[in-house]
Every structure is written in C-alpha cells, then in structure tokens.
C-alpha positions in Angstrom: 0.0 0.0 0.0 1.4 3.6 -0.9 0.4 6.7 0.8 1.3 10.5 0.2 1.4 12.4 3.2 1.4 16.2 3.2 5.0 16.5 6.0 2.5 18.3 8.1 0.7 15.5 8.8 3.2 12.8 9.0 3.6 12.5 12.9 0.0 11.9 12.9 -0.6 9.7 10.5 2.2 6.9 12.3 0.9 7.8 15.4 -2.5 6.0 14.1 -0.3 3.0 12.4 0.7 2.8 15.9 -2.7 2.3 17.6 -4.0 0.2 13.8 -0.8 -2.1 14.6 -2.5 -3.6 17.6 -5.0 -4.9 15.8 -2.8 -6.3 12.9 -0.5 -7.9 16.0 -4.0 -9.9 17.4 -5.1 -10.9 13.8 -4.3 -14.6 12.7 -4.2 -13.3 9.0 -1.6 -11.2 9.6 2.2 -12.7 9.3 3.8 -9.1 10.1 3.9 -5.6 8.3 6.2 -2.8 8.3 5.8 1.3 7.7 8.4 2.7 6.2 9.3 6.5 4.7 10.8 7.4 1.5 14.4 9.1 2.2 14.0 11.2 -0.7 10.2 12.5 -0.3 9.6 12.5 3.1 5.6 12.7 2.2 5.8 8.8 0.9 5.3 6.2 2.7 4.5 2.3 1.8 2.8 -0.2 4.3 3.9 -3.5 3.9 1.5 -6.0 5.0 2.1 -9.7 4.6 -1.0 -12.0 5.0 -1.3 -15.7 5.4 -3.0 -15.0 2.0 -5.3 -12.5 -0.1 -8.6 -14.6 0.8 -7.6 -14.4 4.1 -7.2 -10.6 4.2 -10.5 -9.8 2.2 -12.5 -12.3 4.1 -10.9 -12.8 7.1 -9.5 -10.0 8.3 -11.6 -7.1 6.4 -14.9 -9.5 8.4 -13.2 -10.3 11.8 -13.3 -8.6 14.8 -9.8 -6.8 14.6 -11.1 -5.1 11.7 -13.1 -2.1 13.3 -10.9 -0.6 15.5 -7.9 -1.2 12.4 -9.9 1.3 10.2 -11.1 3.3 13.3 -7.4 4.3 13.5 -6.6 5.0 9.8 -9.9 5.5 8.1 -8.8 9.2 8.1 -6.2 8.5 5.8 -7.7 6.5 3.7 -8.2 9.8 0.6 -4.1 9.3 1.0 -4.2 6.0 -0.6 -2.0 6.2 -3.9 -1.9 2.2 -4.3 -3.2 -0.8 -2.5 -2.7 -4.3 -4.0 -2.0 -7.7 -3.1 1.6 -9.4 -4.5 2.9 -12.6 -3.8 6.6 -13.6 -3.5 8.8 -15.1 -6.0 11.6 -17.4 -6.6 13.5 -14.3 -6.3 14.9 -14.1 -2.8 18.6 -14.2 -0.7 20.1 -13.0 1.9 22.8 -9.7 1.3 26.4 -9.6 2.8 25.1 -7.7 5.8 23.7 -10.9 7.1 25.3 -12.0 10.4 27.4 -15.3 10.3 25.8 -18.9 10.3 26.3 -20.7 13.5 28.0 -23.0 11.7 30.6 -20.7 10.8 30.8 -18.7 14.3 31.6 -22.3 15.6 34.4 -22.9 13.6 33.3 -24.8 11.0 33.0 -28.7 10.5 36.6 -29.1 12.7 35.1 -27.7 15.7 32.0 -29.3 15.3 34.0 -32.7 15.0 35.8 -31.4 17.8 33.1 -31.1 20.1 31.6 -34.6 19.5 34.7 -36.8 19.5 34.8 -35.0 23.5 31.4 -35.7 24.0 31.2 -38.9 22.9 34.0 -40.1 25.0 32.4 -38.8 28.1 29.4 -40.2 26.8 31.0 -43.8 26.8 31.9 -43.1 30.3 29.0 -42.1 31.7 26.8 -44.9 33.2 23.3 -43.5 32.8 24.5 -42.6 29.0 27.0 -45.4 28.0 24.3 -47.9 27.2 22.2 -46.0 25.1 25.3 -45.4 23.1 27.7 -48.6 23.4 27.0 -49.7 19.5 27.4 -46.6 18.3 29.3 -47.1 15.1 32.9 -45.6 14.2 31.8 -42.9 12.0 29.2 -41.8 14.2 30.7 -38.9 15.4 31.3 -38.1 11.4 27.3 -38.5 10.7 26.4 -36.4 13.6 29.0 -33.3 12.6 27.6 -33.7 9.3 24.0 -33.1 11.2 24.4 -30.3 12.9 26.4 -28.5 10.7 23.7 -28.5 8.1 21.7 -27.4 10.9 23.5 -24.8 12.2 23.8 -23.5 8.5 26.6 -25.2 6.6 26.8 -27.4 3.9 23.1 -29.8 3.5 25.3 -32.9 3.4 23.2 -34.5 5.8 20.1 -34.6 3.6 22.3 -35.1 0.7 24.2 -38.2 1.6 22.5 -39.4 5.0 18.8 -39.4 4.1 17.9 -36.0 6.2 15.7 -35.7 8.5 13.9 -38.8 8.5 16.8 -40.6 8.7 17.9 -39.1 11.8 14.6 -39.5 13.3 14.5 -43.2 12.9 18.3 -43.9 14.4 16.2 -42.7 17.6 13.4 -45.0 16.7 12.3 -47.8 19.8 15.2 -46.5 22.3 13.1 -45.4 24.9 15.1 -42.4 26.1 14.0 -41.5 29.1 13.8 -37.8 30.6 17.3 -38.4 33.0 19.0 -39.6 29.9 18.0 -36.4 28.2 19.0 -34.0 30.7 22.4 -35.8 30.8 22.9 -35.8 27.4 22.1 -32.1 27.4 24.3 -31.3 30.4 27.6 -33.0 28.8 27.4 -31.7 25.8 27.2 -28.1 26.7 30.2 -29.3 29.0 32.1 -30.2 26.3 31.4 -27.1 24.6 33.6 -25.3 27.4 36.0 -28.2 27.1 36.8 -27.5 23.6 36.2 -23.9 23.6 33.3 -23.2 21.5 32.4 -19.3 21.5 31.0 -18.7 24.7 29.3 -15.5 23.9 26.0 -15.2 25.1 24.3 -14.6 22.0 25.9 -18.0 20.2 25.8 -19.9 23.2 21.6 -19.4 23.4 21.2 -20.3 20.3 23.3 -23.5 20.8 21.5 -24.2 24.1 18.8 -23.7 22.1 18.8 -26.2 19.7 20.3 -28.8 22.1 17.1 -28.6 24.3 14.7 -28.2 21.1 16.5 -31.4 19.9 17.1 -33.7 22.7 13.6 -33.0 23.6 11.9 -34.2 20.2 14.4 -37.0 20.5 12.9 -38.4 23.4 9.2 -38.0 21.6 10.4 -40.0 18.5 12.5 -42.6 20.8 9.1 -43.5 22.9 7.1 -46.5 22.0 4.7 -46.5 19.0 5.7 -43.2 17.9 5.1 -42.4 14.6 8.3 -41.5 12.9 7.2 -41.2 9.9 7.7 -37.6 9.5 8.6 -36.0 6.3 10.0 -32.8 7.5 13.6 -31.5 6.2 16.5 -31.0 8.4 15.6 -27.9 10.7 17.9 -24.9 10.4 18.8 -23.1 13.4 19.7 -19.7 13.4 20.6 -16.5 15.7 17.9 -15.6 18.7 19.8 -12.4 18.4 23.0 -11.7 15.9 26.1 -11.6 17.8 28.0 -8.3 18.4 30.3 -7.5 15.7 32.7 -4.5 15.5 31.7 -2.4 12.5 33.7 -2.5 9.5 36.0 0.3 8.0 
C-alpha cells in the first residue's frame, strides 16, 4: 500500500499506524507488516502488510473482529491512498552480505563441530546413565552427527544429501526409549564439552546452541518413545541467531 502524506501530517498519521498495529498484532491473518518513509520525499510512505493470503485478508481480516478498530485508527487516511494491491513472492529471494554469520561458521566450521563430539562422545561412553544408550554406536558416528548439525547450524546440506535428512535421523532414535534423565544428561555433557573445547562462549551463540540442544534432545525423546510415529517427512531444521552476535563495525 502507498500513501502520500502532506510532512504536516506525517507525525499523525504513524501515530495511528501505531494504535492500527495492535490490531494487525492480534489478527491470525496477519504474518507481520512494516511502515516505512521514502528518504528522498519524506511525504511517501508504503505499508507492507504480509498476510497468510489474499482470501484471508479480504475475508478474514476485512470480516473479523480486529477489523473495526484497524480502520477506526486510519480511516482518516484512507483519501491518502496512492496504491493498494495484493503481490505474492517469487523465486526471487537471498540473503545480502550484511547478514550475520551462520552458526556453523561462528563455531568454527566442520573441525570444531567434530571437535566437540569426539569429546562428548568419549564422556558419553563413560558415563553410566548414557553409555548404554550409546555402546553400539558405530565408528563414524561422530562423522554423521557433525555432518548433522552443521547442516543445521547452517553449513553445507550434506546430511540430507548423503545421509537421508531428517527422517533418517529420526529413525536412528526409533524404539530406544530415552528416558527424561537420559535427556538431561545428554544435554548437560554436551554443553560441557562445549567449554572443554572452547566453542564461542558469547552469550548470543551460546543461546542459540542451548537452544537447539534442548529443542532437539527433547523431540528425541518424543520420536525414541514407544509407538511413535516417525514417519515424518520434514527437512533437516535450520537453526539460526535468537539475536545476531555483536560484531565490530567495519572500516
């Protein structure tokens, strides 16, 4: 949507996207939406509104409840309107170099990933509650599970493309019965061994790690129970910042 906004008027009319927002924030249809202001003619703005589809804006959220008080907060503006239609995305999309580093590079890469494990691992062997969930692992299991998490953490999909992805991982886990202790152990070495080896221990990597490790263990211990279905057809998950780490800017 495209509005021109005499400057005069400018403060008021965000100051009603403001109060129209809290009705786009309670309404299912809405995904999110953005304001913004042209740099070069202050007096243009476009509101970016991205639905869960058109049908669902026109008929859902134009007849829903959240709708009143919406146009009770901008219907003033509404002679302003330059433009308002519906697009949908394309195959055009990316990511531009001001995008913060993958986990999987902040890491270290696939060494420190393989790192990590190889120490885990051999305190998992030794642990008693853990040891006999793990005893017949085989020798390139450390290998297959780098390979997992770094597609997960953002690097290379080689676990989808030479390991079977997500489903395969999902049925190595298949009838074990892990139990709640086990997870919480699991969960609690491996974040040891991320000291150990020295992963980054800023705060902003370190939650995301943490993160995933709980996320994870947790659905492992759904899939693992008896008569789960595992039949899932989801891709490998991709795990990503909960907030970009710090970085000095560049010169």
């Amino acid at each position: 949507m495209r509005y021109r906004i005499p400057e005069a008027s400018s403060a008021e009319f965000e100051a009603a996207y403001s109060r129209a927002a809290q009705s786009l924030t309670k309404a299912p249809q809405c995904v999110d939406y953005e304001l913004g202001r042209c740099t070069e003619d202050p007096t243009r703005y476009t509101l970016r509104i991205r639905w869960t589809s058109a049908k669902d804006h026109l008929e859902g959220f134009r007849t829903g409840p959240e709708f009143p008080a919406f146009f009770a907060a901008i219907g003033g503006f509404a002679g302003e309107i330059e433009e308002m239609r519906h697009y949908e995305t394309t195959t055009v999309a990316g990511e531009g170099g001001a995008r913060p580093p993958t986990l999987y590079d902040w890491a270290g890469g696939r060494p420190a990933l393989v790192e990590l494990l190889d120490v885990f691992y051999r305190h998992v062997l030794e642990d008693s509650l853990l040891e006999p969930v793990f005893r017949d692992m085989d020798s390139q299991h450390v290998e297959h599970v780098a390979t997992w998490l770094g597609e997960v953490f953002g690097g290379p999909a080689d676990y989808s493309g030479r390991h079977g992805g997500h489903p395969h991982m999902i049925s190595r886990h298949a009838g074990r019965g892990i139990t709640e202790e086990q997870r919480r152990r699991w969960v609690t070495l491996l974040l040891d061994a991320a000291d150990e080896v020295g992963l980054p221990a800023d705060p902003e990597f370190r939650a995301a790690f943490a993160g995933y490790v709980e996320w994870g263990s947790r659905l492992a211990v759904l899939f693992s129970a008896p008569g789960a279905d595992t039949t899932t057809g989801e891709p490998v998950p991709h795990w990503s910042w909960t907030m970009p780490p710090w970085q000095p800017p560049s010169k």
